[in-house]
N, C-alpha and C positions, 0 to 999 in steps of 0.2 A: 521300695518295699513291695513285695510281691501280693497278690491279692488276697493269696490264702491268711499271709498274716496281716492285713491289714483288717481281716472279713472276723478274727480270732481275736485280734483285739480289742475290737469293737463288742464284741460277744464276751470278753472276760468285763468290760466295760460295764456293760449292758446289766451282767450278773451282780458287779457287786455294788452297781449303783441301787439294785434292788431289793438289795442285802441277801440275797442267793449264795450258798458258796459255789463256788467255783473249780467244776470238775470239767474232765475232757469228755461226759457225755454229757451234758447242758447244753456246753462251747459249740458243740458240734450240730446238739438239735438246734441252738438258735442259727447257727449258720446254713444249715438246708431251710432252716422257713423263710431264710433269706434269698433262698435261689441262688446260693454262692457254693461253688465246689470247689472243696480243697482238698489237699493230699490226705492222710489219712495222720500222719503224724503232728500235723499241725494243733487241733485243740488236747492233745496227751502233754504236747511240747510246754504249751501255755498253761495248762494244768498244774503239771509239775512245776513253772517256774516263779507259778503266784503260791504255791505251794502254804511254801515258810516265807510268804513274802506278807507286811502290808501293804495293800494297796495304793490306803489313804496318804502315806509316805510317798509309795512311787509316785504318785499323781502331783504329790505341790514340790517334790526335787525332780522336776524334769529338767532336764538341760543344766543342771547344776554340777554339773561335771566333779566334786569334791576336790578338795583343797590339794593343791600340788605343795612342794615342797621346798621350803626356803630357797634361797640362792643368796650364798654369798657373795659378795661385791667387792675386789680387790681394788686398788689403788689407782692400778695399769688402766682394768677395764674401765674405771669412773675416766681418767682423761682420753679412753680412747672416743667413749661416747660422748664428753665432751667434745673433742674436737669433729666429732659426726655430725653433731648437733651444729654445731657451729658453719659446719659445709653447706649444710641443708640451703638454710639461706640465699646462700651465695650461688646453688644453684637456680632454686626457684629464681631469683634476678637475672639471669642468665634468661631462662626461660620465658621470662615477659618480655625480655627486650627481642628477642627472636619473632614473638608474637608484632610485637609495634613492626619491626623490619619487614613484615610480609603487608603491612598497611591494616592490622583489625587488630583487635585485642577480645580476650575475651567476653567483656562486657559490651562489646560494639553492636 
């Protein structure tokens, strides 16, 4: 993330932690008393996009990416994943005994 929005964020932050609304000339004075320079489109950009936004919302679904979309499960695909699953194993046992062969194991 680049400075300018990182410096914008913090300043849209800043505003509505203080119950300020939050416009692009606020954004922008808290960002010069900060000694941070950004482009010029940066706090209009954040402006605009808390607009129509709550905030309170944004702030507790972060990383919540919203709910994807079913997936059906056929018949094929349930035994091909079994039989993946079933591989699994048999590889990792492969894999320790390669480990013993060189004389250490992971735990040694």
């Amino acid at each position: 993330m680049a400075t300018g929005e990182i410096a914008c964020t913090y300043a849209a932050l800043i505003l509505h932690d203080d119950g300020i609304s939050v416009t692009a000339e606020k954004i922008a004075t808290l960002v010069k008393a900060a000694n941070v320079s950004v482009e010029s489109y940066w706090p209009s950009l954040f402006a605009k996009l808390l607009e129509n936004v709550n905030v309170d919302d944004v702030i507790t679904n972060v990383g919540s990416g919203g709910g994807g979309a079913p997936v059906a499960v056929s018949a094929s695909s349930r035994a091909a994943s079994d039989g993946a699953a079933s591989a699994a194993p048999a590889a990792a046992e492969k894999k320790e005994e390669s480990d013993d062969d060189m004389g250490f194991g992971l735990l040694d």
